[in-house]
C-alpha positions in Angstrom: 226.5 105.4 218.8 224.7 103.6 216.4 225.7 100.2 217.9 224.2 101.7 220.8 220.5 101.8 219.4 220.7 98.8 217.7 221.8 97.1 221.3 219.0 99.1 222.9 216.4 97.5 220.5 218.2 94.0 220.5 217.9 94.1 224.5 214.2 95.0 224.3 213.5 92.1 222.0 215.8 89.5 224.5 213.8 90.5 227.7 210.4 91.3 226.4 207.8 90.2 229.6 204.7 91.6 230.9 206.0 92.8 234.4 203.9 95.0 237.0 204.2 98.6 236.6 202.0 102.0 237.9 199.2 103.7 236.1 200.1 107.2 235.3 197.3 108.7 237.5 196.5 111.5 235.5 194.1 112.9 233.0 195.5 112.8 229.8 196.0 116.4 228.5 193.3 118.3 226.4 194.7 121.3 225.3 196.9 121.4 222.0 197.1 120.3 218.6 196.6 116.7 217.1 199.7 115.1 214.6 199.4 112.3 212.6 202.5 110.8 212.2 204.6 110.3 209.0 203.4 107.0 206.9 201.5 105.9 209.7 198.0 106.0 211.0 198.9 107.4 214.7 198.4 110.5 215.9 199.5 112.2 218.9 198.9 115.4 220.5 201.1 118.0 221.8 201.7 121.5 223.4 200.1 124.0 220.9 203.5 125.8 220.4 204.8 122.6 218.7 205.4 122.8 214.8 206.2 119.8 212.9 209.9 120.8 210.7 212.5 118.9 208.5 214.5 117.4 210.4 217.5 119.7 209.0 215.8 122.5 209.6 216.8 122.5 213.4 220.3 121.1 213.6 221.7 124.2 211.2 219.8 126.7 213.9 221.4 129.8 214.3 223.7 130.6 217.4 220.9 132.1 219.5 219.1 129.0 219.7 218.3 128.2 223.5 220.0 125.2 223.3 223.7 126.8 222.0 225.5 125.3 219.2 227.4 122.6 221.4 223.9 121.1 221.6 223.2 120.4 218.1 225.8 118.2 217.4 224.3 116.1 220.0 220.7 116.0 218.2 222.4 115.4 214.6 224.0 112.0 215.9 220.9 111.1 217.5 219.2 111.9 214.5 221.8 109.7 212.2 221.1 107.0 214.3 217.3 107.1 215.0 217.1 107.0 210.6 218.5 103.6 210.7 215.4 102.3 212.2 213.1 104.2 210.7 213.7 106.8 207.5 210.3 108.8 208.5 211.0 110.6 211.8 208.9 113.1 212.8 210.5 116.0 214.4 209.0 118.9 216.0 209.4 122.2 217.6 208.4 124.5 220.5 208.1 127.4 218.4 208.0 129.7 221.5 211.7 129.7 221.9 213.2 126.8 220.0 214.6 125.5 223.6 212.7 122.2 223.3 213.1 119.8 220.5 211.4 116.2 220.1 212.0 113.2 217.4 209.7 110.3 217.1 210.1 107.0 215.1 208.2 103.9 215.0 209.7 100.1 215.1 208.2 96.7 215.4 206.2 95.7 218.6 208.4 95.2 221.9 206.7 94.4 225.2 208.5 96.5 228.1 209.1 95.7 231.7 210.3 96.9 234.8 212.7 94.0 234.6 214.1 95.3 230.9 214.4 98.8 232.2 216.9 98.3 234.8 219.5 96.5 232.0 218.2 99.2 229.4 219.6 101.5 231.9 222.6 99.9 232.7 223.2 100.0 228.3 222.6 103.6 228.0 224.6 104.4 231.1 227.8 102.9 229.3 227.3 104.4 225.9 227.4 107.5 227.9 230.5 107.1 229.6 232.1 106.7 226.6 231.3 110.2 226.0 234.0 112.0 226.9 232.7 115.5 226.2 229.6 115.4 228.1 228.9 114.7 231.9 225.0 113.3 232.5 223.0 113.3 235.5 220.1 110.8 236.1 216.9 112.4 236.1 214.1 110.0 236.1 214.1 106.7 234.9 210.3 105.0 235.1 208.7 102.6 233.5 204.4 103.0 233.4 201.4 101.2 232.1 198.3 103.1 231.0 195.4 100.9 229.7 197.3 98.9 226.3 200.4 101.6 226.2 203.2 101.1 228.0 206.2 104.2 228.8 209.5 103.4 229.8 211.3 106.9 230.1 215.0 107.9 231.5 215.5 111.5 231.4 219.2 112.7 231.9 220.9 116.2 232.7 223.9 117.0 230.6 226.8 119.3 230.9 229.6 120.4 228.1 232.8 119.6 230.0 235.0 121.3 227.9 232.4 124.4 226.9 230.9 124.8 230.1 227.8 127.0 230.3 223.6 125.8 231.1 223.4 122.1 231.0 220.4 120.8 228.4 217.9 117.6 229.0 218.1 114.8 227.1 214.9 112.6 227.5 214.5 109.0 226.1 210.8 107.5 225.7 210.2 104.0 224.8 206.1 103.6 224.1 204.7 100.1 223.5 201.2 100.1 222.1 199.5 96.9 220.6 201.2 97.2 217.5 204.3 98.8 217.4 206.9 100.2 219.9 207.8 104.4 219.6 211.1 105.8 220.3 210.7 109.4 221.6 213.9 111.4 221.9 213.5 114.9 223.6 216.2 117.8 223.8 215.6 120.7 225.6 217.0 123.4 227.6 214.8 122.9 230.7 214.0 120.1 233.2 210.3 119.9 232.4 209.3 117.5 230.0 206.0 117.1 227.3 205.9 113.0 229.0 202.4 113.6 230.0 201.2 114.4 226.1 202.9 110.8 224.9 199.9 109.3 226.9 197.5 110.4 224.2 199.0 108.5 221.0 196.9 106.5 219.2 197.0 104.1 216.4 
């Protein structure tokens, strides 16, 4: 798995491009709180439910966590591989009912294109039929452009095929500002997603 995100950073940097792409089209969101983000100057705001924790604090959850056990492995291996890019990752919560889950890191700049998403896709799709345990389900894959920050997102449904039981949503955000390219990794235990509060980092 860790082959995998250093091939998903590696591909960005071979087809980097300007590409077209669609504005958003809406507002950007208002309510919530404001985070600035580990070593950095950025901030971003999210959902007022959201708490920043350690990022240990989560993966030893207890069994009643919305997201069931057979989900946290999941988020520890993402969260193994996300530290070899970036030791500071910022992790927070939906305090509400712990069913929603995000990690953000920072990396050098990367532009993004419509052109790099399709392969992008096609590189995540094989690490994830090497996974023998878990059956995923495209989502949404999209790639959008709002003023000097650019989203490429691919969102997946997933299903324990040994365990059974509710399906979680794995989401996968790749936002290039001016400066620096953020990889957003979202776990939750329902379809709808925080995408529309990404729009309002800043550096």
């Amino acid at each position: 798995m860790k082959s995998f995100i250093i091939q998903t950073i590696v591909l960005l940097l071979i087809l980097s491009g300007c590409g077209s792409s669609d504005h958003p089209g809406k507002k950007l969101p208002t309510a919530g709180s404001t985070h600035q983000l580990l070593d950095s100057s950025t901030s971003i705001r999210l959902p007022t439910d959201f708490v920043r924790i350690d990022t240990e604090e989560y993966v030893h959850a207890d069994p009643s966590s919305p997201l069931a056990n057979w989900a946290i492995p999941v988020l520890q291996t993402t969260l193994d591989n996300l530290k070899f890019q970036d030791s500071s990752i910022d992790m927070f919560l939906d305090s509400t009912n712990r069913g929603t889950v995000l990690a953000i890191i920072d990396t050098k700049y990367i532009p993004l294109s419509k052109e790099s998403g399709s392969m992008l896709a096609s590189t995540i799709k094989k690490a994830q039929d090497s996974d023998m345990r878990h059956a995923y389900t495209t989502k949404n894959k999209s790639f959008k452009r709002n003023g000097t920050l650019g989203m490429m997102h691919f969102q997946y449904m997933v299903a324990d095929v040994q365990l059974g039981g509710d399906p979680f949503y794995q989401g996968l955000f790749f936002l290039s500002s001016s400066q620096k390219i953020y990889v957003v990794y979202e776990l939750s235990g329902k379809e709808a997603s925080i995408k529309d509060y990404l729009w309002t980092l800043t550096e």
